[in-house]
C-alpha positions as CSV (number, residue, x, y, z in Angstrom):
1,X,42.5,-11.3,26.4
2,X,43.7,-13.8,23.6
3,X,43.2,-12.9,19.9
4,X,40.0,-14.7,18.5
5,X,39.3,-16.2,15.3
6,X,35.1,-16.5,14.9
7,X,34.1,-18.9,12.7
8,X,30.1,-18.4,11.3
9,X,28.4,-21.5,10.2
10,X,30.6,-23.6,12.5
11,X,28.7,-26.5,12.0
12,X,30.0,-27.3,8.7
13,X,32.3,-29.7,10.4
14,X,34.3,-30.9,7.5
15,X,34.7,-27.5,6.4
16,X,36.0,-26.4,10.5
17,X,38.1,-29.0,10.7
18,X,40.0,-27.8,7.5
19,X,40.5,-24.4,8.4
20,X,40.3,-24.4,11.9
21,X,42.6,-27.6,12.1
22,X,45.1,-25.6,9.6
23,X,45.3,-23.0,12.5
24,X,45.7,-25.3,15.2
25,X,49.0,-26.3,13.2
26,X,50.5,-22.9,12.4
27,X,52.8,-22.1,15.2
28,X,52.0,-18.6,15.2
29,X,48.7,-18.8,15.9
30,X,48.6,-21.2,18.8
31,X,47.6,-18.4,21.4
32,X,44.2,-17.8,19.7
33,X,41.1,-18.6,21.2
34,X,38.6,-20.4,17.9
35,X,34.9,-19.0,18.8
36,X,32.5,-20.8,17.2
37,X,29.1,-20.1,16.5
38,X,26.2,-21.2,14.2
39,X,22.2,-21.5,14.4
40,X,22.1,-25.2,15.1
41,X,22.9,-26.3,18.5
42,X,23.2,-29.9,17.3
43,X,26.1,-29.1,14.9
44,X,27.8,-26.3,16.5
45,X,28.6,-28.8,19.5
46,X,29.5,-31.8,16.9
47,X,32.2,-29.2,15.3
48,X,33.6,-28.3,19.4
49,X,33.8,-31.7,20.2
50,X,35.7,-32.2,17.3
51,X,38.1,-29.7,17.3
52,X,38.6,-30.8,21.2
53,X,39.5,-34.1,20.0
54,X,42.1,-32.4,17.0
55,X,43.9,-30.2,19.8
56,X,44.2,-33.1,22.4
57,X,45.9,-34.7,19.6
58,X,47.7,-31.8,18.4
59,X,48.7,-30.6,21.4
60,X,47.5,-26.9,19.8
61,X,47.5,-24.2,22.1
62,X,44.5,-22.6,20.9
63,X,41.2,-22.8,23.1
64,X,38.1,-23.6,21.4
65,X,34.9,-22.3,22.2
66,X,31.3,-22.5,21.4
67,X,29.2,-19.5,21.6
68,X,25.4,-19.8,21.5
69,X,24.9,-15.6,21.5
70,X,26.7,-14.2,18.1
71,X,27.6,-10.9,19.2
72,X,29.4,-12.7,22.2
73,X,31.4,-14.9,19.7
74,X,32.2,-11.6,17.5
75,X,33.3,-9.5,20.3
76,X,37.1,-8.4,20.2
77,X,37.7,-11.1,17.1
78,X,40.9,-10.1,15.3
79,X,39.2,-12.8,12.3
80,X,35.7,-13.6,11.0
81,X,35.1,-16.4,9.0
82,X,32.0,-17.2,6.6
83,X,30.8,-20.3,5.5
84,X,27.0,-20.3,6.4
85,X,24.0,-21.5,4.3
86,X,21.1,-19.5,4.2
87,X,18.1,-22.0,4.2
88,X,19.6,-25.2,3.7
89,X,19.2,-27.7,1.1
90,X,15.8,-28.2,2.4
91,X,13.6,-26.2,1.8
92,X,15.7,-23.3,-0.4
93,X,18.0,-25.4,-2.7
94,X,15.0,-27.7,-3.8
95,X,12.7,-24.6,-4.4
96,X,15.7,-22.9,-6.5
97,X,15.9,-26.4,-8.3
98,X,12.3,-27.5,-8.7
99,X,10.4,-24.1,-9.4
100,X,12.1,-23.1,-12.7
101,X,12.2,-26.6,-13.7
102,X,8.2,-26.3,-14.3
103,X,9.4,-23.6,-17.0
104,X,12.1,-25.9,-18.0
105,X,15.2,-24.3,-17.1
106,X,17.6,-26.6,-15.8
107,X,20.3,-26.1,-13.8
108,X,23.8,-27.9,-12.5
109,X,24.4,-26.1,-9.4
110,X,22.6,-23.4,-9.3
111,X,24.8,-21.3,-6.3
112,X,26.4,-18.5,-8.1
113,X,24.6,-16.9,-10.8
114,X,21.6,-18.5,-12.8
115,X,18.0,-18.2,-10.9
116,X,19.1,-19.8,-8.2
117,X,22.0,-17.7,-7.7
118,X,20.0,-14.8,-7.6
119,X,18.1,-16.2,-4.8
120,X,20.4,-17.6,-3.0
121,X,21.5,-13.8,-3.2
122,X,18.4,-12.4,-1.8
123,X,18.1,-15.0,1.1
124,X,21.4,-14.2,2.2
125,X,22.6,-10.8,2.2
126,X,20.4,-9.9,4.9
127,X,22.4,-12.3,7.2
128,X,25.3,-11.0,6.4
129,X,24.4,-7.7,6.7
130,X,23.1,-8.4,10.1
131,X,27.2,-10.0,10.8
132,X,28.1,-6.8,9.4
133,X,26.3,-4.6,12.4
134,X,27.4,-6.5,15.2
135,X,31.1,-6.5,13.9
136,X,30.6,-3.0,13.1
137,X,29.7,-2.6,17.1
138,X,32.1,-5.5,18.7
139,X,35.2,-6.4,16.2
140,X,35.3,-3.3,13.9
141,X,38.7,-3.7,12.9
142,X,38.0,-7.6,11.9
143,X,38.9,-9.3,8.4
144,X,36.1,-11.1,7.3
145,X,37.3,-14.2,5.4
146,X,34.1,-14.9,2.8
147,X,33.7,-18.5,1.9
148,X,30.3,-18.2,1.4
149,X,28.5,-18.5,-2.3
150,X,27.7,-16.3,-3.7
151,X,30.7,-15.4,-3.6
152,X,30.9,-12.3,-6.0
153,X,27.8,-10.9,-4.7
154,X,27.8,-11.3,-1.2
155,X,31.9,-10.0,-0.7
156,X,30.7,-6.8,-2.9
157,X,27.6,-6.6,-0.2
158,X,30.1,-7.1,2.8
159,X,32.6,-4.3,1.6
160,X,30.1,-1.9,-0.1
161,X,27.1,-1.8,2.2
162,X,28.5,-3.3,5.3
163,X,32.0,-1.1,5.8
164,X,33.4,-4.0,6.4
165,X,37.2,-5.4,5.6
166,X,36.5,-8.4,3.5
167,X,38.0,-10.8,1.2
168,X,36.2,-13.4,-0.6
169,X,38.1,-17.1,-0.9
170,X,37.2,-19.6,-3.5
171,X,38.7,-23.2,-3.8
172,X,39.0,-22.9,-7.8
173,X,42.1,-20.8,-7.9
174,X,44.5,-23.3,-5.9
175,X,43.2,-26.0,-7.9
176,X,42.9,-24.7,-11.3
177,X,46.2,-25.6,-13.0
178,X,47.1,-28.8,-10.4
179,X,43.7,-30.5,-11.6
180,X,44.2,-29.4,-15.6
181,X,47.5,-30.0,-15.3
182,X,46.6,-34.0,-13.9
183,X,43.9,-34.9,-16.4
184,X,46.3,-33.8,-19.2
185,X,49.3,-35.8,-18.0
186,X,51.5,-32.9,-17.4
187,X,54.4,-32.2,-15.1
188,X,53.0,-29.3,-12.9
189,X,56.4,-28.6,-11.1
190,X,57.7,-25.8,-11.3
191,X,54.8,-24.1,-13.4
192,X,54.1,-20.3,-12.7
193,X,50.4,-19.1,-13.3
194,X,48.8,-15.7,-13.5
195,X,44.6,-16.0,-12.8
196,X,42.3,-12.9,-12.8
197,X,38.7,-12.4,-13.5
198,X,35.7,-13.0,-11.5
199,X,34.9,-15.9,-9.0
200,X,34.1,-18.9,-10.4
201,X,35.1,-17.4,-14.1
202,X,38.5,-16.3,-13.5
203,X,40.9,-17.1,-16.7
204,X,44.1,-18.8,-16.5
205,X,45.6,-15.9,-18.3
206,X,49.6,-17.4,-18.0
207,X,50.9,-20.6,-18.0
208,X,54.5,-20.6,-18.2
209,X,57.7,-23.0,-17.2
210,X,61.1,-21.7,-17.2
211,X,59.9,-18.8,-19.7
212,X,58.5,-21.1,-21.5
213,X,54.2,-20.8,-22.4
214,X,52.5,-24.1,-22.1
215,X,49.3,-23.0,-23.8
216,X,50.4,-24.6,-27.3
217,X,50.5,-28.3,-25.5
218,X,47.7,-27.5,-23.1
219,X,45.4,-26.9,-25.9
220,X,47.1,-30.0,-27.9
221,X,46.5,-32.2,-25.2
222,X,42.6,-31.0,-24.5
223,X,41.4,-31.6,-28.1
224,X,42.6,-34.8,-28.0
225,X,40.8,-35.8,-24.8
226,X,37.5,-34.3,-26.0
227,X,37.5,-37.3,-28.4
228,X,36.3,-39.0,-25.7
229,X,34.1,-38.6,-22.5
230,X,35.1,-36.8,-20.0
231,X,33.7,-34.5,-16.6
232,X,36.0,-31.3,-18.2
233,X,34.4,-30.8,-21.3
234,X,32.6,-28.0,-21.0
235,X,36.4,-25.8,-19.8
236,X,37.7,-27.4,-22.8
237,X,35.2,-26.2,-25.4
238,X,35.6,-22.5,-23.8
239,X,39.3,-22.9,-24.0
240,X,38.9,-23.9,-27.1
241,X,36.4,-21.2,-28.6
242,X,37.3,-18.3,-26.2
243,X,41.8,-19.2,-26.3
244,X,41.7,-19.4,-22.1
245,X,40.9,-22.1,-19.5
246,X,38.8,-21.2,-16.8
247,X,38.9,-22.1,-13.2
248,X,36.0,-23.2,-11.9
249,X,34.3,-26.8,-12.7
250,X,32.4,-27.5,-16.4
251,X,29.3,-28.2,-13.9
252,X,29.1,-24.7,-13.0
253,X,30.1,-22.9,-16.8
254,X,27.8,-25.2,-17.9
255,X,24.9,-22.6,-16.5
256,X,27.0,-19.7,-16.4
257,X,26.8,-19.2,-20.1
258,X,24.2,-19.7,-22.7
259,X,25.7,-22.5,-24.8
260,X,25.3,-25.5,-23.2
261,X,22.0,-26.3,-21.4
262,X,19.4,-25.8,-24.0
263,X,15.6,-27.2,-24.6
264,X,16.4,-26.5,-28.1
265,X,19.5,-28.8,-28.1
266,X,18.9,-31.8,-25.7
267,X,21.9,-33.6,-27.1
268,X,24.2,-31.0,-26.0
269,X,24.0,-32.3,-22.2
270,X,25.2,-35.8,-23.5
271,X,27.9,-34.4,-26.1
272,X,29.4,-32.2,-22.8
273,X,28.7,-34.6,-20.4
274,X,27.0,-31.9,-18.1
275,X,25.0,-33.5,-15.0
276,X,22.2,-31.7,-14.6
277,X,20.7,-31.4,-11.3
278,X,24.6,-32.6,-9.7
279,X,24.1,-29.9,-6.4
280,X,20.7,-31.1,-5.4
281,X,22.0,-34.7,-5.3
282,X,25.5,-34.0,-4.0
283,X,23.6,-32.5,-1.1
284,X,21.3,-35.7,-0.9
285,X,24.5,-37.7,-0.7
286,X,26.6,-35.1,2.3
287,X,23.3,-35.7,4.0
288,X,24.0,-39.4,3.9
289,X,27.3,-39.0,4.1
290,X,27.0,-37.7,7.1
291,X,25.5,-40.4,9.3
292,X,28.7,-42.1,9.1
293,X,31.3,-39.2,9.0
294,X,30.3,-38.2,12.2
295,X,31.0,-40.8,14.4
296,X,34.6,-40.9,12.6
297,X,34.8,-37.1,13.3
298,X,33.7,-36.5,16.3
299,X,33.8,-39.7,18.2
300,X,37.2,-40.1,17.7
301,X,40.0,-39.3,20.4
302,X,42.6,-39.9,18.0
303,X,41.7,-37.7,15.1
304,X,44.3,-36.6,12.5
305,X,44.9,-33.5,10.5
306,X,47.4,-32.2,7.6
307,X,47.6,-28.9,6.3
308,X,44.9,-28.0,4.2
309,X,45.1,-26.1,0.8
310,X,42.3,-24.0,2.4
311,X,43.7,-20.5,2.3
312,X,42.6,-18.9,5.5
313,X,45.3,-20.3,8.0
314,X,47.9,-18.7,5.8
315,X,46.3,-15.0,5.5
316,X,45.8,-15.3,9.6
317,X,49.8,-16.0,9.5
318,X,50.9,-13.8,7.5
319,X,48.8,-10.5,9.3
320,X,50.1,-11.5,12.5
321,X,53.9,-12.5,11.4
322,X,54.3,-9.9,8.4
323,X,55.8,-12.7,6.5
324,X,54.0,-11.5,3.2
325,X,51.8,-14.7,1.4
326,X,50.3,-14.9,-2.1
327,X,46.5,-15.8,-2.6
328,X,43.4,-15.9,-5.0
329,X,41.2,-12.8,-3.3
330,X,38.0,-11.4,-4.6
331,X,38.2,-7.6,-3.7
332,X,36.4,-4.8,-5.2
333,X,37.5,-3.8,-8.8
334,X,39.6,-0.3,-7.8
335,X,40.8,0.0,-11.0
336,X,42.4,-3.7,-10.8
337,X,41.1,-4.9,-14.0
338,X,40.3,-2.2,-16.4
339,X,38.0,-3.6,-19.0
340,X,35.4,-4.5,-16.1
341,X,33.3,-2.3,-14.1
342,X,34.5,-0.3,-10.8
343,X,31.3,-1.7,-9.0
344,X,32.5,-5.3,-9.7
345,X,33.9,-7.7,-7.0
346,X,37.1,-9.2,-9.2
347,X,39.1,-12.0,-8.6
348,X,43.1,-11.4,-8.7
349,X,46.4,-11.8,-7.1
350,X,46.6,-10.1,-4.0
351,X,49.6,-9.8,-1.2
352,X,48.8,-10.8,2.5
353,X,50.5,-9.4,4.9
354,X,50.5,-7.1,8.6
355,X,49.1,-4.1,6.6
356,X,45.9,-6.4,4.8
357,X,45.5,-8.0,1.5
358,X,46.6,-5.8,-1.2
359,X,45.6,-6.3,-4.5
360,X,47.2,-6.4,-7.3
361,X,47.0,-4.4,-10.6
362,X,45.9,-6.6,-13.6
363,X,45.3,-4.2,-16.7
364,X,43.3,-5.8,-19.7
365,X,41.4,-8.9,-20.1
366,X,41.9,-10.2,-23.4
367,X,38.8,-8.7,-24.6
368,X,36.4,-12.0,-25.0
369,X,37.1,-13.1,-21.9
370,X,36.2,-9.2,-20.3
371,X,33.0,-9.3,-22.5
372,X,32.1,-12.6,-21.5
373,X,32.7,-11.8,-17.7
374,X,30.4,-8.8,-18.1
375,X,27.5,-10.9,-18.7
376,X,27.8,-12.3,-15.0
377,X,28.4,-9.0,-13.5
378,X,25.5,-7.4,-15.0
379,X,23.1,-9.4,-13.3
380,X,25.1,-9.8,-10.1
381,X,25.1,-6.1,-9.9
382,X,21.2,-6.0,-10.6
383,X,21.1,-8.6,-7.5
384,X,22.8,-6.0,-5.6
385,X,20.7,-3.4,-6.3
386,X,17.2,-5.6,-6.0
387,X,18.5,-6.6,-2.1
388,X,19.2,-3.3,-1.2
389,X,16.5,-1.1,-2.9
390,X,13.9,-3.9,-2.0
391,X,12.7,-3.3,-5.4
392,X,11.3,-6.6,-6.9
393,X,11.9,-4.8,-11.1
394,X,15.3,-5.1,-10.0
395,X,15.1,-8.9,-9.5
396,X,13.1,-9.1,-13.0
397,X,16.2,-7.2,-14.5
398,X,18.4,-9.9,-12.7
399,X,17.2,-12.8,-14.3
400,X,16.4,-11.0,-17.6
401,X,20.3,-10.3,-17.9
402,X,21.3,-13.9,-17.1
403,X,22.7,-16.0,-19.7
404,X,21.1,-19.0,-19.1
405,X,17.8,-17.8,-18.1
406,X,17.3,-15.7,-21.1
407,X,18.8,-17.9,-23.4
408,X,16.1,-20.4,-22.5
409,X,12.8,-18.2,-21.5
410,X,10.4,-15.4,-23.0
411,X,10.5,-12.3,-21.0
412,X,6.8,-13.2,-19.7
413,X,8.2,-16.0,-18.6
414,X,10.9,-15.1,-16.7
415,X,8.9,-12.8,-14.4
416,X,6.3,-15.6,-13.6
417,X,9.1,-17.6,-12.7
418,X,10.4,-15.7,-10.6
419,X,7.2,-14.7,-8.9
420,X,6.9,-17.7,-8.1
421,X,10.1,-18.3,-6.7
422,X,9.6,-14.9,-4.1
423,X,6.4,-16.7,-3.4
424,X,7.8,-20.4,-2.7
425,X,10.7,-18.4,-0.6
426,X,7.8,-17.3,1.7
427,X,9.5,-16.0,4.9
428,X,13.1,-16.4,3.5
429,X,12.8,-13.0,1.7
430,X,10.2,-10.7,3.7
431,X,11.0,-8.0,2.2
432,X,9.9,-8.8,-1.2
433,X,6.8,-10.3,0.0
């Protein structure tokens, strides 16, 4: 029987083309059969149809299939991948968007920690934890490749609770320097970078070319620019208050700290340029988007596709070829960074190869940058406990400990709001109900 790579959530299209086109193109991996399987029959057959047309053009060896039974596309995979969406933009991402708004907490994107991280949480990890029985039973020995947000939280759940080999993959650490690096005006060849921390706030800790640190000019350059508008602001002030830039977008620091969305300080959304309510109207747009994508997608016979950045095709080739590969992972933190907590999912350099991902050993976080990571973990690990203990205090705790939500809300407040959000969630979280 061929080796299998099972992609969940196939019927992100864009996203299977990407990572599933990427393996098409790897010579090693042209014997692999791509299962695909996701809830929505409509989508899941778009995304075949697709990848049909990309191997005809290719000329890829790899058979793709579409499962409609889950346990049937997991069975015997040598690779899992995740990028499902529990609930959808409509109804969940509207009710994580619109109920807290009656309280007046706003929020950018609202998929990672904030309110509607936490739920976004607790609507998910059930779902995965049901992946992580029938791989448990038909692929135990799989790697589970999490793209799914959030990403922190729902790795941590995979590994922890689900005895399952995972590592978590997040755009922002292949992009972090190439994208600073471009709005400066910089030369980025030939830089070397070091990034550790937590998803979505790891720290570019080095920045160095030919021995030389690059920080001074960074910095140089970024006041300079926040003269003037600009959709990084929000990096640059932390950079510029905290000495480190971070690697995921101002729109999401924006609500991962408590300093920039406040009631109190309405001018501060105009002075950052943060665009509140951007992931609710992105997903308005993809939605539109969509109509026309698709006939270019999956109508077409002569479809096209480069390499992607996307990490996944790289880990698959260097398990099966031992030719060891560098990424971004988010692991669990055994004793990686050692000013965060052991029961943390961390973000750091890790070594691919036929023996896993190993991680590697970080030490220290400049100490502000540790603290200020520790204010995410505390309520992602609250999360963890609140979706596993069924315990709705530990949700209270959750948003209590966020940033954002406390920076902005009374304590009475905060447990209305999210009573009301279990209660708007209906049948997406039974067991809180």
């Amino acid at each position: 029987m061929a080796d299998k790579i099972t992609f969940l959530g196939a019927g992100s299209t864009v996203f299977a083309k990407n990572v599933l086109g990427d393996v098409m193109l790897t010579p090693a991996l042209q014997e692999f059969e791509l299962a695909l399987f996701d809830i929505d029959g409509e989508r899941l057959k778009d995304s075949e149809n697709m990848l049909n047309n990309l191997k005809a053009g290719s000329g890829s060896g790899c058979v793709v299939k579409a499962y409609s039974d889950r346990k049937e596309a997991l069975r015997g995979a040598k690779f899992v991948v995740n990028a499902i969406q529990v609930g959808g933009y409509d109804p969940c991402t509207i009710t994580d968007f619109e109920i807290p708004k009656k309280y007046g907490l706003r929020q950018t994107i609202a998929d990672t920690l904030g309110i509607g991280g936490i739920f976004r949480n607790l609507r998910t990890i059930p779902v995965m934890m049901d992946f992580a029985r029938d791989m448990q039973e038909v692929c135990p020995d799989a790697w589970f490749l999490n793209y799914t947000n959030p990403m922190a939280v729902l790795t941590n759940a995979m590994i922890t609770h689900g005895g399952i080999k995972t590592v978590g993959l997040c755009h922002s650490v292949q992009v972090c320097m190439p994208h600073l690096f471009d709005s400066l005006g910089m030369d980025k060849d030939g830089v070397q970078t070091k990034i550790a921390g937590i998803n979505h706030m790891a720290w570019l800790l080095e920045v160095t070319k030919d021995g030389v640190d690059l920080y001074p000019e960074i910095k140089r350059r970024a006041l300079e620019k926040q003269k003037e508008k600009h959709h990084d602001m929000v990096r640059f002030e932390l950079m510029h208050r905290f000495g480190y830039y971070v690697t995921e977008s101002s729109e999401h620091n924006a609500e991962y700290h408590p300093y920039f969305i406040k009631k109190n300080y309405p001018e501060l959304i105009d002075r950052f340029n943060i665009p509140l309510d951007e992931y609710p109207r992105r997903c308005v747009e993809q939605i539109e988007r969509w109509k026309t994508m698709r006939e270019e997608l999956v109508g077409s016979k002569h479809l096209e596709h480069k390499r992607s950045h996307e990490y996944a095709s790289y880990i698959f080739e260097a398990m099966v070829t031992n030719q060891p590969f560098k990424i971004g992972g988010n692991v669990m933190n055994t004793g990686l960074i050692t000013n965060l907590p052991k029961e943390a999912c961390v973000e750091v350099p890790c070594l691919v190869d036929a023996s896993g991902v190993t991680p590697t050993y970080v030490g220290d976080l400049p100490p502000q940058l540790a603290a200020l990571n520790r204010t995410n973990i505390n309520t992602q690990l609250l999360t963890l406990e609140a979706a596993f203990t069924g315990k709705k205090e530990h949700i209270y705790h959750a948003a209590l400990l966020d940033p954002h939500t406390a920076a902005e809300l009374s304590i009475d407040d905060i447990v209305a709001l999210c009573d009301d959000l279990i209660e708007a969630h209906g049948s997406w979280l039974p067991k809180f109900q």
